[in-house]
C-alpha positions, 0 to 999 in steps of 0.5 A, a space after each residue: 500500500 503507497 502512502 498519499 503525501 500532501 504533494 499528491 493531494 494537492 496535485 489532485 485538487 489542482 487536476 479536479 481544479 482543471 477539469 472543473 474549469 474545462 467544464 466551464 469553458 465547454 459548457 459555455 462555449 458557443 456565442 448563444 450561450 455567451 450572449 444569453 449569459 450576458 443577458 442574465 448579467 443585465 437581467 435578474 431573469 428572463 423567459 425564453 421568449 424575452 431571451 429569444 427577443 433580444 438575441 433574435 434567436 429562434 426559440 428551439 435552439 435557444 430553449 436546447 441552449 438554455 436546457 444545456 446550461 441548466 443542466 450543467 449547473 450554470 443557469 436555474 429556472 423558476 415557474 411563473 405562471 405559464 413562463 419559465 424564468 432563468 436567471 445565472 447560478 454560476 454568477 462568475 462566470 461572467 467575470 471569466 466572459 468579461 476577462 476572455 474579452 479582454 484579451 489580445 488574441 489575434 484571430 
């Protein structure tokens, strides 16, 4: 039996750090899924129909983005009536999308 040492340890929080951060970045890697975040940074909360209207986009894809999102734990959602309201659970990851801005890459 090895023993674990505390350089291990902390060599596999770094790699679950890693990954929990590339699941991030997958999850939100598409311009709808960046411009709905943007929206809900502006918005407490928005119903698909609002979301759709201000992106103009169609409300099938958009709904399958927003389904994606909250499924990975990015976005929440709420009843209201007849609408379904989501609003950002991960609130930073808007300052990652505002740093990614940010930077210089040449495309």
């Amino acid at each position: 039996m090895t023993k674990t040492t505390s350089k291990d340890k902390r060599k596999e929080s770094e790699a679950q750090k890693l990954e929990r951060i590339a699941y991030i970045l997958k999850t939100v890697a598409h311009p709808l899924r960046l411009g709905i975040i943007r929206l809900l940074e502006e918005n407490d909360r928005l119903s698909v129909s609002e979301i759709c209207q201000l992106m103009g986009s169609e409300q099938s894809l958009t709904s399958h983005h927003l389904q994606n999102m909250r499924l990975k734990g990015i976005l929440s959602v709420r009843r209201q009536g007849r609408s379904m309201l989501y609003s950002l659970k991960e609130r930073d990851v808007s300052k990652l999308i505002t740093c990614l801005e940010n930077c210089s890459c040449n495309m």
